[in-house]
C-alpha positions in Angstrom: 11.2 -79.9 11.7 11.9 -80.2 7.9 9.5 -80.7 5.4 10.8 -84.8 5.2 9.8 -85.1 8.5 6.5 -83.3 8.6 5.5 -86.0 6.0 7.0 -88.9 7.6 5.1 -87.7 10.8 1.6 -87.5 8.8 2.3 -90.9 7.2 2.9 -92.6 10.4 5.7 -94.4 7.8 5.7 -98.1 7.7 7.4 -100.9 5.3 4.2 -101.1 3.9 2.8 -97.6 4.2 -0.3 -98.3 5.8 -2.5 -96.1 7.9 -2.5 -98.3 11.4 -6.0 -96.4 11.8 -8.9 -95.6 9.7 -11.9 -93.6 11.5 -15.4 -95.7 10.9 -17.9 -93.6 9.7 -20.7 -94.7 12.4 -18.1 -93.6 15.1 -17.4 -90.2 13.6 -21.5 -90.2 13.7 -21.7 -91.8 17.1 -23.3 -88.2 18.9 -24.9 -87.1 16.2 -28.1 -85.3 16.7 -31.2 -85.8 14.4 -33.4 -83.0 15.6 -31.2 -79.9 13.4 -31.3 -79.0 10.1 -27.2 -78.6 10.9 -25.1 -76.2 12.5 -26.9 -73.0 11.0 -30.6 -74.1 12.3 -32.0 -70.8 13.1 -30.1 -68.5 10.8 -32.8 -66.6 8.0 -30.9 -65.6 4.6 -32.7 -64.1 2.2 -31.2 -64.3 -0.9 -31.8 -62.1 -4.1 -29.0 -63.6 -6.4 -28.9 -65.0 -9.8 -26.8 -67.5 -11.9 -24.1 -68.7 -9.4 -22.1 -67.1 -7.8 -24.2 -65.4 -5.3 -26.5 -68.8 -5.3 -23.4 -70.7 -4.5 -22.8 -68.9 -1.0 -26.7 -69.3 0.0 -26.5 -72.6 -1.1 -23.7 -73.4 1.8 -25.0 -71.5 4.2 -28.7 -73.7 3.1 -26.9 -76.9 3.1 -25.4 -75.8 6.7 -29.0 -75.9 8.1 -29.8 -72.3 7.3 -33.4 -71.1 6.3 -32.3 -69.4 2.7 -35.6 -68.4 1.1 -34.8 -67.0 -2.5 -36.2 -64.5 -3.7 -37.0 -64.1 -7.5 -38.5 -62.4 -9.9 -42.4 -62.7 -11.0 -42.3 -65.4 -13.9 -38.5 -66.7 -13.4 -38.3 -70.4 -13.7 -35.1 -70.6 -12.4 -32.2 -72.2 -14.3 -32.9 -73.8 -17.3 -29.2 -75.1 -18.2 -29.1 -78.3 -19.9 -29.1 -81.1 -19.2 -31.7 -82.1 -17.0 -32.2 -84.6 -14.2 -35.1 -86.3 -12.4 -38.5 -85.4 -14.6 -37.4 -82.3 -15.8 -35.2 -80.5 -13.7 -32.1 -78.4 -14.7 -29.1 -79.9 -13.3 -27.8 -76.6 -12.5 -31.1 -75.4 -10.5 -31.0 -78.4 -8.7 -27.4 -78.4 -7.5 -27.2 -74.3 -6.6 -30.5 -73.6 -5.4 -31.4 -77.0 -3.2 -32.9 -76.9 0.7 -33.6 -73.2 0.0 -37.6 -71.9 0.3 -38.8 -69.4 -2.4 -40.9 -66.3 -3.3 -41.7 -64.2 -6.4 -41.6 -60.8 -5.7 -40.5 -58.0 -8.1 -38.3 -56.0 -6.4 -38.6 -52.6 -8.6 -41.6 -52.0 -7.8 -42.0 -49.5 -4.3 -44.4 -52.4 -2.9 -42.6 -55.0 -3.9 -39.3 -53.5 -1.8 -41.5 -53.1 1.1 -42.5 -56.7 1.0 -39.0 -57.6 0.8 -38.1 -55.4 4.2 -40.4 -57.3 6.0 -38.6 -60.0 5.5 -36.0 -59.0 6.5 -36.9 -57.1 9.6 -37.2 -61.1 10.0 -33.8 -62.0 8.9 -30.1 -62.5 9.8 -28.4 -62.3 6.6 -29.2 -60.9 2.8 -27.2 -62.5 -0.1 -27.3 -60.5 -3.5 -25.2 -60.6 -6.4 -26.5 -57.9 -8.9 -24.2 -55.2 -10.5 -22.9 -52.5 -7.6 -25.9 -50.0 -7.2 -28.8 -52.1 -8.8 -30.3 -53.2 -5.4 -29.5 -49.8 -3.7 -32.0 -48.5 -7.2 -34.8 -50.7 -6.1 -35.0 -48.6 -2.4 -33.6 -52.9 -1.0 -29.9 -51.7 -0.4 -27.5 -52.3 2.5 -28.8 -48.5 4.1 -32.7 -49.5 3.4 -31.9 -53.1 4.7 -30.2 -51.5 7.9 -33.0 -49.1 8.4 -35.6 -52.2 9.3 -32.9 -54.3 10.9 -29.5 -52.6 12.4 -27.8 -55.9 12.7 -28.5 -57.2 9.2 -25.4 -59.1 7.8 -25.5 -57.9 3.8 -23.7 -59.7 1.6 -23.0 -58.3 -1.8 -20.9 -60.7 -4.3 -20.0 -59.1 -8.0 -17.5 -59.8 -10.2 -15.3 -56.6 -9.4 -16.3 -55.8 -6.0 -18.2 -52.6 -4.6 -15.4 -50.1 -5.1 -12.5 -49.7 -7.3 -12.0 -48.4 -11.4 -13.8 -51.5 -12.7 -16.9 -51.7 -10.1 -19.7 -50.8 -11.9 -18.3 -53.4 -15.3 -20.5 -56.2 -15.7 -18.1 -59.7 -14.7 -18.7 -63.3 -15.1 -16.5 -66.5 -13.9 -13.9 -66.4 -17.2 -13.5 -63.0 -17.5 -12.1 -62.4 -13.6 -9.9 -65.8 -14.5 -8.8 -64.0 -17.5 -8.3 -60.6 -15.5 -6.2 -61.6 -12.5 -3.4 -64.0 -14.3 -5.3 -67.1 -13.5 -6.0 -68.0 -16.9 -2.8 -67.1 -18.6 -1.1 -69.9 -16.6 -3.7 -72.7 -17.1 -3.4 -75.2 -20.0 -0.8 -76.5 -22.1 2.7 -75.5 -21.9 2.8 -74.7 -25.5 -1.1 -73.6 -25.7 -3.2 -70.9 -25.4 -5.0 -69.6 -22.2 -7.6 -71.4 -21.3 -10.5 -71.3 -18.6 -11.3 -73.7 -16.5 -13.7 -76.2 -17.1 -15.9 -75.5 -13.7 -17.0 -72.2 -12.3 -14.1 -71.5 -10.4 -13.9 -67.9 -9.6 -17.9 -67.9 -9.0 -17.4 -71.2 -7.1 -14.3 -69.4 -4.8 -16.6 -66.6 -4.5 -19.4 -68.4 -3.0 -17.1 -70.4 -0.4 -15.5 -66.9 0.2 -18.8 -65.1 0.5 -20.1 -67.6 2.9 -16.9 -67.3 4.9 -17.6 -63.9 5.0 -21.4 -64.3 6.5 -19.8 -66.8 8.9 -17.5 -64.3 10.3 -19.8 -61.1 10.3 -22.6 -63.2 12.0 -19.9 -63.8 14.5 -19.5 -60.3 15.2 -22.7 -59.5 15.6 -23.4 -62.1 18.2 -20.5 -60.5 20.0 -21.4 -56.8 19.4 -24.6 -55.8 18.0 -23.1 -54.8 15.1 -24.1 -56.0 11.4 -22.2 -55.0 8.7 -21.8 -54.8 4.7 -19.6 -57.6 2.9 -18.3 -57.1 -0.3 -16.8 -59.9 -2.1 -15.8 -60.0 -5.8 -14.9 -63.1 -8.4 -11.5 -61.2 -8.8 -10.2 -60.9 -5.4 -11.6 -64.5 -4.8 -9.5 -65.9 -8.0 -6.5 -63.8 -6.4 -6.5 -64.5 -3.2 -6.5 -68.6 -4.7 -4.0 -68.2 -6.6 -0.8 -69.3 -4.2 0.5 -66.0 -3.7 1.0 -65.8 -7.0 0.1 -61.6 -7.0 2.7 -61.3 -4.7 5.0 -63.0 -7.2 4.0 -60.7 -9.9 4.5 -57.6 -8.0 8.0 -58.8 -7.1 8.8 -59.3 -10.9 8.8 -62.8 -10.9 8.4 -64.7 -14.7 5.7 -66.8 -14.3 5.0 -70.0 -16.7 2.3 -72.4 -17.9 3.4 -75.8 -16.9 0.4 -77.9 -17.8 0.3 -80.6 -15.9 3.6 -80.7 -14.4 4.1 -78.6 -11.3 7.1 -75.6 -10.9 8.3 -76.6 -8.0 8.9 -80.4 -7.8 9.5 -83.2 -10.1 8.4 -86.3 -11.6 4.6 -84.9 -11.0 2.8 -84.9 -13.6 -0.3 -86.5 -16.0 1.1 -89.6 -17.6 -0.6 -91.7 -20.3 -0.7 -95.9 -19.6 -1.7 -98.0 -22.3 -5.7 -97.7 -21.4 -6.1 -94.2 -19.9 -4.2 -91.6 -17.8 -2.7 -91.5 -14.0 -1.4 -88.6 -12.3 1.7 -88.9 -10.2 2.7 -86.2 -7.2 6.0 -86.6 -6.0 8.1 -84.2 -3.7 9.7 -86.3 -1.0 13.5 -87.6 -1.4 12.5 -90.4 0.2 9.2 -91.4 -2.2 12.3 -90.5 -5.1 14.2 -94.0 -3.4 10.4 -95.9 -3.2 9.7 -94.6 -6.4 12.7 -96.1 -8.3 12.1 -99.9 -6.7 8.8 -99.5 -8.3 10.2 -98.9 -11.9 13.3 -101.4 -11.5 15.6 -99.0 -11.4 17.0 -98.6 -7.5 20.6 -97.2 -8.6 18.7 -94.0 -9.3 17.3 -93.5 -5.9 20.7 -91.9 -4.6 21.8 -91.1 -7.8 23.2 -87.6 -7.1 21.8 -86.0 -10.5 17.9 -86.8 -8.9 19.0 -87.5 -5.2 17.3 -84.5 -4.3 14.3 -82.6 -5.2 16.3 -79.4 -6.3 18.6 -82.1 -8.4 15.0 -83.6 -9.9 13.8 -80.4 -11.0 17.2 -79.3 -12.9 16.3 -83.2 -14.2 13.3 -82.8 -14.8 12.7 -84.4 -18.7 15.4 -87.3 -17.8 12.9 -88.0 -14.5 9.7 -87.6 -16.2 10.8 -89.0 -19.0 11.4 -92.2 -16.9 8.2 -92.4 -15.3 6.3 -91.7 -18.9 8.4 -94.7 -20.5 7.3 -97.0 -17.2 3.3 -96.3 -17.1 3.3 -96.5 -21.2 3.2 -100.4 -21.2 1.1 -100.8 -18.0 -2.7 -100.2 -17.4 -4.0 -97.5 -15.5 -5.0 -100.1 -12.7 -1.6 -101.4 -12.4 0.1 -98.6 -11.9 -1.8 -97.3 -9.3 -1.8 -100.4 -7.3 2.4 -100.3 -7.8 2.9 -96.9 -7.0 -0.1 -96.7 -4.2 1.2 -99.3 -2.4 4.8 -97.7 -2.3 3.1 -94.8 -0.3 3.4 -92.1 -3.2 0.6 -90.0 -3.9 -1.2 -91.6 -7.4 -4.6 -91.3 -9.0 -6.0 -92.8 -12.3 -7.8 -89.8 -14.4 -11.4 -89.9 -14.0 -14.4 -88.7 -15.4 -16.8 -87.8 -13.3 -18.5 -90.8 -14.7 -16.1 -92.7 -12.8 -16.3 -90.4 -9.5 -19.9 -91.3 -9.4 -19.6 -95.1 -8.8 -16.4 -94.9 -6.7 -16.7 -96.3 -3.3 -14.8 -93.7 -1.6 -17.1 -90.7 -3.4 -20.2 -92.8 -2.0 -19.2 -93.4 1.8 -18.2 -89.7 1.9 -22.2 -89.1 0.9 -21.0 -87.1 -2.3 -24.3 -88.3 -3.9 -27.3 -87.9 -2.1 -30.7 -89.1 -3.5 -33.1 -86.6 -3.3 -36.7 -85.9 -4.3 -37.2 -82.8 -6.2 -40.7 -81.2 -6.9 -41.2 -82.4 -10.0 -42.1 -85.6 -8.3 -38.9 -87.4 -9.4 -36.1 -87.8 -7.8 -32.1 -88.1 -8.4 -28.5 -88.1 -7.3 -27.7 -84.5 -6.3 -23.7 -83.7 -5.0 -23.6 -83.6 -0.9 -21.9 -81.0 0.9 -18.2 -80.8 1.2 -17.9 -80.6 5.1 -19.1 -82.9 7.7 -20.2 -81.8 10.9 -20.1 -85.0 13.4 -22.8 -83.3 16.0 -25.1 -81.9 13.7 -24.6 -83.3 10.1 -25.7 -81.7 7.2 -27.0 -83.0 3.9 -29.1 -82.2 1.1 -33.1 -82.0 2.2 -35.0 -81.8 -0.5 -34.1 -80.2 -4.5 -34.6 -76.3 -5.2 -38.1 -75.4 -4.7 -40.4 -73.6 -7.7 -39.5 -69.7 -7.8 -42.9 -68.7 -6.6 -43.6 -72.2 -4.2 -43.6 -70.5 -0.4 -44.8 -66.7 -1.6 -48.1 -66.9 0.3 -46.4 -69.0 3.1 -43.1 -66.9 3.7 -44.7 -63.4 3.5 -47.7 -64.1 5.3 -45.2 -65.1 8.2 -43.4 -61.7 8.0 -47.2 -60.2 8.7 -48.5 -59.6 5.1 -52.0 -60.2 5.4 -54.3 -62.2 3.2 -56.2 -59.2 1.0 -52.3 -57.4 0.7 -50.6 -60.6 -0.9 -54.2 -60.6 -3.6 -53.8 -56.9 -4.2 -49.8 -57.8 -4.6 -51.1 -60.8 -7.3 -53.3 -59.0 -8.7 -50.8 -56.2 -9.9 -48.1 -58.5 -10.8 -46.0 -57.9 -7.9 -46.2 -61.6 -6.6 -46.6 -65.0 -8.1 
C-alpha cells in the first residue's frame, strides 16, 4: 500500500471530504466509571522533584489517578513564576504540581531521610530530579529506597542522565535543546538558533519519565522486580528528534527551514491580509484539490509540480503561489476554502484563541478548578482520555507543607515524633 493510499484509506475520501462519522462524546463516555480517581487509582508516588521536569512526570502519573504526594523542603512555597491565576496562585505551580498531596520534610537531615523511608516502605514509585548523586548524599537513594522496599520503581530524571562524561553538569530545558542539535535547526532560515518557546526537552522528559514508570511498574507486577530508571532532557530531545541523530552520524547536512518542511512542498506559514494560516500538503492528489482552490487547475498535472519530488525541486514557484493566493484573503476565508477541499489548514493562534475554541473546550482542555487559595480557575486537562475510567484535574497543587501531619502519620509516625520533627525544623 503506498503512502496515497494509506491517506485516502484514513480520509474515507469523498467529493466533499467529509468524515461520514464523528464519535459523540457521551458515547465514548457511555461505561465510564465514577468511583476511580483514573486508571492509576492505587499507585503511591512520592515525588521529591523541583522546577519541571521531574514535576511534569508526577504530574501525569497524578492526573492518571495516582496518589503523588510531593515532598518539599521546610519553608518552599512552591513555584512562584509569574503570572498568577485564581487569588494568588503561580500559574506554573498550578499547572505542574495539581491533584498531588504534600509534605515538608528536609531531607538532609538523618531524621528527615528516615521519615521519608517510611513512606516509601508505603510506596510504588519515587520521582526525583536533583543532580546525579545528591539524593544518594541525603542516605534517600535508589540502594536506601530498595533497602525498605525491594520492589520500589525509582525514577531519576536529570538533564544528562546518571552515567556518561557530562553526568554530574548541572542541565536545564535550553541547554539540552542546544546540546543535541535541536536548537540549531529551529527558527528562521536565515536566523540564529533559537529555543523553543515551551519547555520542550523538560516537557519530553516528563512524558518519557512517566513512560518509563508505566513500564517498570509493569514489570514488577509480573516479576517482583523494581528497578532504577534513569531518564535525561538530552536523550529525551534526541530520541524526538525524527531520527535526526541517526542522520548526523551518517553525515547528512542538515538545515533550518523555518516554517517550511524538508521533505514536502507548499507547507508552510503564510501571511493573509488579517493574520497567519499554516498549510501542510504532501498528497499528489491534495496538489490537484489544491490548485481548484486558487483558480489555477492547469497546474494540478502540471509535470513541473505533478508530483511531490517535482514540488520540492519547485518549491519557491509552489510556495510562491500559495503566498500570492492567502495575501488578499482573510485568515477565515482561507481556511474555510482550503478545509473544505480536504487539505490539512489551520489559522495561527494564540493561545488566546485556543482558549475560547470549541474544539479545545469539548476535548476538556480547560478544566475549572478550585485551588487552595479559595479561588478558583481554568487549569489545562490532561492530554489522554481514558473512556472506562476518565481522568481529569481534581483539585489545584496543594500548599508544600498541607498533608505533613496527615501523610506521615499514615506511614506510622506518631504524634510526639512529628512535634519533636517540628520542633527541630525538620517538618512544616
Amino acid at each position: 500500500m503506498t503512502l496515497e493510499d494509506i491517506a485516502q484509506f484514513a480520509l474515507h475520501e469523498s467529493t466533499s471530504c467529509i468524515y461520514p462519522w464523528v464519535m459523540d462524546k457521551g458515547e465514548f463516555y457511555r461505561n465510564a466509571r465514577s468511583d476511580l480517581s483514573g486508571p492509576l487509582a492505587g499507585v503511591r508516588v512520592i515525588d521529591a522533584t523541583t522546577a519541571w521536569a521531574g514535576p511534569m512526570a508526577s504530574c501525569l502519573l497524578a492526573d492518571y489517578g495516582a496518589d503523588v504526594i510531593r515532598v518539599a523542603m521546610p519553608g518552599d512555597q512552591g513555584l512562584q513564576w509569574k503570572p498568577h491565576i485564581g487569588f494568588s496562585r503561580s500559574f506554573a505551580e498550578e499547572t505542574v504540581n495539581r491533584n498531588k498531596r504534600s509534605v515538608a520534610i528536609d531531607l538532609r537531615t538523618p531524621e528527615g531521610a528516615e521519615a521519608f523511608l517510611q513512606m516509601v516502605g508505603s510506596a510504588d514509585v519515587v520521582v526525583e530530579n536533583f543532580k546525579p548523586g545528591t539524593l544518594d548524599s541525603w542516605g534517600v537513594g535508589y540502594g536506601d529506597c530498595q533497602i525498605v522496599k525491594p520492589d520500589i520503581v525509582y525514577l531519576s530524571v536529570s538533564g544528562w542522565g546518571q552515567f556518561g562524561p557530562h553526568s554530574d553538569r548541572p542541565g536545564y530545558d535550553p541547554g539540552a535543546l542546544a546540546h543535541s542539535g535541536w536548537m540549531a535547526l529551529n527558527g528562521d532560515k536565515n536566523g540564529p538558533p533559537t529555543k523553543a518557546p515551551t519547555f520542550l526537552a523538560d516537557d519530553l522528559s516528563g512524558l518519557h519519565g512517566a513512560l518509563g514508570v508505566l513500564a517498570a511498574l509493569h514489570h514488577r507486577d509480573a516479576t517482583g522486580e523494581g528497578q532504577h530508571v534513569d531518564v535525561s532532557l538530552l536523550d529525551s530531545i534526541i530520541y524526538q528528534s525524527n531520527g535526526y541523530l541517526a542522520l548526523g552520524a551518517a553525515g547528512e547536512s542538515l538545515q533550518r527551514w523555518g516554517s517550511e518542511v524538508m521533505v514536502c512542498a507548499p507547507t508552510n506559514c503564510y501571511e493573509c491580509d488579517d493574520g497567519y494560516v499554516f498549510l501542510a500538503l504532501i498528497l499528489d492528489s491534495h496538489w490537484v484539490r489544491l490548485t481548484e482552490v486558487l483558480g489555477r487547475p492547469e497546474l494540478g498535472h502540471d509535470p513541473r509540480y505533478s508530483t511531490n519530488e517535482n514540488r520540492v525541486e519547485h518549491r519557491s514557484a509552489v510556495d510562491a503561489l500559495v503566498a500570492e493566493w492567502c495575501r488578499e484573503r482573510s485568515q477565515d476565508e482561507v481556511v474555510s476554502a482550503i478545509d473544505a477541499a480536504g487539505i490539512v489548514i489551520s489559522a495561527v493562534n494564540s493561545f488566546a484563541d485556543a482558549a475560547v475554541d470549541p474544539h479545545v473546550l469539548e476535548r476538556d482542555l480547560l478544566q475549572e478548578t478550585k485551588l487552595v487559595d479559595g479561588s478558583t480557575a481554568l487549569l489545562t486537562g490532561p492530554a489522554a482520555k481514558f473512556s472506562r475510567t476518565p481522568v481529569g484535574v481534581r483539585h489545584g497543587a496543594p500548599l508544600p507543607n498541607q498533608h505533613t501531619d496527615e501523610i506521615l502519620e499514615q506511614v506510622g509516625v506518631t504524634r510526639e515524633q512529628l512535634d519533636e520533627l517540628r520542633r527541630a525544623g525538620i517538618i512544616d
